[in-house]
Structure formats: C-alpha cells, structure tokens
FIFILUM-735631 format. One record per residue (C-alpha): residue number from 1; x, y, z. Coordinates in steps of 0.5 Angstrom, whole numbers, m for minus. Example, Ala and Ser with C-alpha at 12.3 -4.5 7.8 and 13.67 -1.06 7.14 Angstrom:
REM residues 2
[pt 1 [25 m9 16]];
[pt 2 [27 m2 14]];
END
This chain:
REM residues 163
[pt 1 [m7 m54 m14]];
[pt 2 [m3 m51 m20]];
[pt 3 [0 m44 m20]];
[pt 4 [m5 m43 m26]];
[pt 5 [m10 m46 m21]];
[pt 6 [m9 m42 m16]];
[pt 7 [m8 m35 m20]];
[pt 8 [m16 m38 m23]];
[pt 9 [m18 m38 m17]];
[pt 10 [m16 m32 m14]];
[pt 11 [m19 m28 m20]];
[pt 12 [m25 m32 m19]];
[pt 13 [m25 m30 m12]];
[pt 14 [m23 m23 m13]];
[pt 15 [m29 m22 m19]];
[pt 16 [m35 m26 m14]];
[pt 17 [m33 m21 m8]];
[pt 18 [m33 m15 m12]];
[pt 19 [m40 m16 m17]];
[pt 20 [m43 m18 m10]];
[pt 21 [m41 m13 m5]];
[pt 22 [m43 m9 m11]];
[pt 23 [m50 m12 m11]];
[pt 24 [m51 m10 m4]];
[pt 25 [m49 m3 m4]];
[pt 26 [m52 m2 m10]];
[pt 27 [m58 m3 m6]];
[pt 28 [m55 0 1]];
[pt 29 [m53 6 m2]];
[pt 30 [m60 6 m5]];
[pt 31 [m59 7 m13]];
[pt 32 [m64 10 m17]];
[pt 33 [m62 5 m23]];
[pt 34 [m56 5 m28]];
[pt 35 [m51 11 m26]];
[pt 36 [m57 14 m22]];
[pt 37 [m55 17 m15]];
[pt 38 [m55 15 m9]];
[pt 39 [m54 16 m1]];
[pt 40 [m48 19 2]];
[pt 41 [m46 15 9]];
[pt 42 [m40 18 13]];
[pt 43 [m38 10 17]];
[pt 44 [m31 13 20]];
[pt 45 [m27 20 21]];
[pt 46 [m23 17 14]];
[pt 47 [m28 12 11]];
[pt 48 [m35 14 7]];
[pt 49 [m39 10 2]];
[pt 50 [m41 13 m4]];
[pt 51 [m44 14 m10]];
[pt 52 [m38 14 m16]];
[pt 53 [m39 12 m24]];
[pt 54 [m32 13 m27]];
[pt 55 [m33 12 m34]];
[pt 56 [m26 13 m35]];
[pt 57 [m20 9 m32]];
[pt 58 [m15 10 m25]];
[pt 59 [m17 17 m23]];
[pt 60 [m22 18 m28]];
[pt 61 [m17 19 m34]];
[pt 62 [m20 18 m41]];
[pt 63 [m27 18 m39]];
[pt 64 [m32 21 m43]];
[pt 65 [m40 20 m44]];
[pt 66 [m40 17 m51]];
[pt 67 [m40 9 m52]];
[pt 68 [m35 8 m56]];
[pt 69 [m30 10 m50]];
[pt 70 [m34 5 m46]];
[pt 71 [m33 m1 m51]];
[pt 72 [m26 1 m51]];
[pt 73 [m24 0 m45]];
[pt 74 [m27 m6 m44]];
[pt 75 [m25 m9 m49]];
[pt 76 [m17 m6 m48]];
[pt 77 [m19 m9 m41]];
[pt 78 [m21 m17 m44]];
[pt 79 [m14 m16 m48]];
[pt 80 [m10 m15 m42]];
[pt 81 [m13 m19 m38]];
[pt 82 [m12 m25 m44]];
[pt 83 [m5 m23 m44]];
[pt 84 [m4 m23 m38]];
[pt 85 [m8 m30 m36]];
[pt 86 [m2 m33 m42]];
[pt 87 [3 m31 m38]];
[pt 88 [m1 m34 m31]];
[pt 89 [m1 m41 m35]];
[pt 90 [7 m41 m36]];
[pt 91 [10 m38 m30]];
[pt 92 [13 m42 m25]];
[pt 93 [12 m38 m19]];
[pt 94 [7 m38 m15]];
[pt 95 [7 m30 m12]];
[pt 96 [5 m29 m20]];
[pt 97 [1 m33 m21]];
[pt 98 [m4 m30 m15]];
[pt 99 [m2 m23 m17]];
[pt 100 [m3 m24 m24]];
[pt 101 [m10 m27 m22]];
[pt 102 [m12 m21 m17]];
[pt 103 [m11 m16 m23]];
[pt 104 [m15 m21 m29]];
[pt 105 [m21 m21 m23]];
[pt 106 [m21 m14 m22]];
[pt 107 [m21 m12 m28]];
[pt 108 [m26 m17 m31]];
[pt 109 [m30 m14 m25]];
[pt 110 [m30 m8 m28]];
[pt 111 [m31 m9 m35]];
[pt 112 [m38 m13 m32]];
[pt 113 [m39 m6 m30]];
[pt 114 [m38 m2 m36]];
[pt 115 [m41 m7 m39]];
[pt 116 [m48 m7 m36]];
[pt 117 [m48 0 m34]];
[pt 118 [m44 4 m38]];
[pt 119 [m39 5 m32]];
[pt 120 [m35 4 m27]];
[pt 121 [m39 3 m20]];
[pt 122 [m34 6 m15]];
[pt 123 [m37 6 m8]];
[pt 124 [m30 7 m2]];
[pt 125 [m28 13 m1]];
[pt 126 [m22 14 5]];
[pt 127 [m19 20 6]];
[pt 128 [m15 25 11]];
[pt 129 [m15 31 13]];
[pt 130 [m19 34 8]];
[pt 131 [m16 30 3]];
[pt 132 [m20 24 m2]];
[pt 133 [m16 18 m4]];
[pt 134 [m21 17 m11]];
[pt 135 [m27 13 m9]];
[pt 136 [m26 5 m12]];
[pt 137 [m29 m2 m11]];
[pt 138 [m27 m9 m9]];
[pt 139 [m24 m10 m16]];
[pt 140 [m19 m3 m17]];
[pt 141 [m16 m7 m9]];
[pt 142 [m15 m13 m12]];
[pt 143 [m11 m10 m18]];
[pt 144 [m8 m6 m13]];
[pt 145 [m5 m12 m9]];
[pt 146 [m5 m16 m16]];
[pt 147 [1 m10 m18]];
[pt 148 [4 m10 m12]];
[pt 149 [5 m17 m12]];
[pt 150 [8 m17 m19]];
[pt 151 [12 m11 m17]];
[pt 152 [15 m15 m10]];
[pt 153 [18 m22 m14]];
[pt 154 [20 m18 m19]];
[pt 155 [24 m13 m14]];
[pt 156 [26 m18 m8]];
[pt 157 [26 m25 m11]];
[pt 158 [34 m28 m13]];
[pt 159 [34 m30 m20]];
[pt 160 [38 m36 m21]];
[pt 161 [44 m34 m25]];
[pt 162 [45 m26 m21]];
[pt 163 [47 m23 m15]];
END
C-alpha cells in the first residue's frame, strides 16, 4: 500500500470508529435528541462518560449558539483537512502520512458532527484529583496522535544534508 494509501486508510478508520462509538453512546448515554442531555456514568476512579456539546473548538474556544459559528468551523475544518490531504499525496514518509491521516479523520469526524447536530458530541471525561481534562471523543484523540506523529518526524527524524 502507498503512504497516501496508508494515511487514507487511517482517516477512514479514525472517521468509522469515531461516528460509531459515538452512535452507540448516544444511545448508552441515553440522549434526549440533538444536543439533548443524557446520563452521567462514573466507570473508574479517573474515567467518566458524559454528555458534552462544544460548539467551539479545542476546550471549547470560539464557541457560540449562532449558526454561523458552526458553518464556520466546519468548513475551517474541510479546508484544513484538504490541505493537509495535499500534503498526505506528496510526502515520502510514512509516520506523516499515518498522522496526517489521524488529524483528516478526527477532524472530519467532527464536522459530521457539527454538521448533523450543530456541535461537537464530546463523551470521555479523565480526571485526577478533582481535576477534569476537558471531556473529548474519538475523533479529538486521533487528532491528538495524528499531531503528535507530526511533531516526532519532524523533531527526531535525521534529514539528509543536516547533523
């Protein structure tokens, strides 16, 4: 399989398990329809699921209740993810590639959501010693590894022509 292949394939992943996993915990969490609220389920002493609607971006930032705020951040995030899939069909590296695909499916994923409902349907909530990392979904972790994958090539791989 090609890099670009490959990178595909992990966004259609990413995309797949993100819109399923929330399809199911829509209905586990028992939604009372679009950005309706829902049960709160402690799993673990650092786990909870819940029911979390960002109609902003990363920790909520930028969110607002019109519309146009939502078409804007979705299609923000079409653009991106197009320029960053121009950038997955030229590069020579693999590790890109995969996390070039992470970020294009999470982020597709969560302009499904923003699409369909108006919001972001967040539903992981980790936290510590009374501390909440800010509830996220599938989609936000593969951007999160996607990134994080960029960042290692392009902090430890040697480049030909530098020391």
């Amino acid at each position: 399989m090609s890099r670009a292949g490959a990178g595909l394939a992990v966004a259609a992943a990413i995309l797949a398990a993100d819109q399923a996993s929330k399809h199911w915990m829509l209905g586990f969490l028992q939604v009372e329809g679009p950005l309706g609220r829902g049960r709160f389920v402690p799993l673990t002493d650092f786990l909870n699921l819940v029911v979390v609607w960002n109609r902003g971006v990363s920790f909520g930032m930028f969110a607002g209740h019109d519309d146009m705020v939502r078409w804007a951040l979705a299609g923000l995030a079409v653009v991106v993810s197009m320029a960053l899939a121009v950038w997955l069909f030229r590069t020579p590296d693999r590790l890109v590639a995969l996390g070039l695909g992470c970020v294009i499916g999470g982020a597709i994923g969560n302009v499904v959501d923003r699409v369909r409902f108006g919001a972001v349907f967040d539903f992981l909530d980790f936290h510590a010693a009374g501390y909440h990392w800010p509830a996220f979904n599938v989609a936000d972790a593969g951007i999160f590894v996607g990134v994080v994958a960029l960042l290692a090539d392009g902090l430890f791989r040697r480049r030909e022509g530098h020391t």
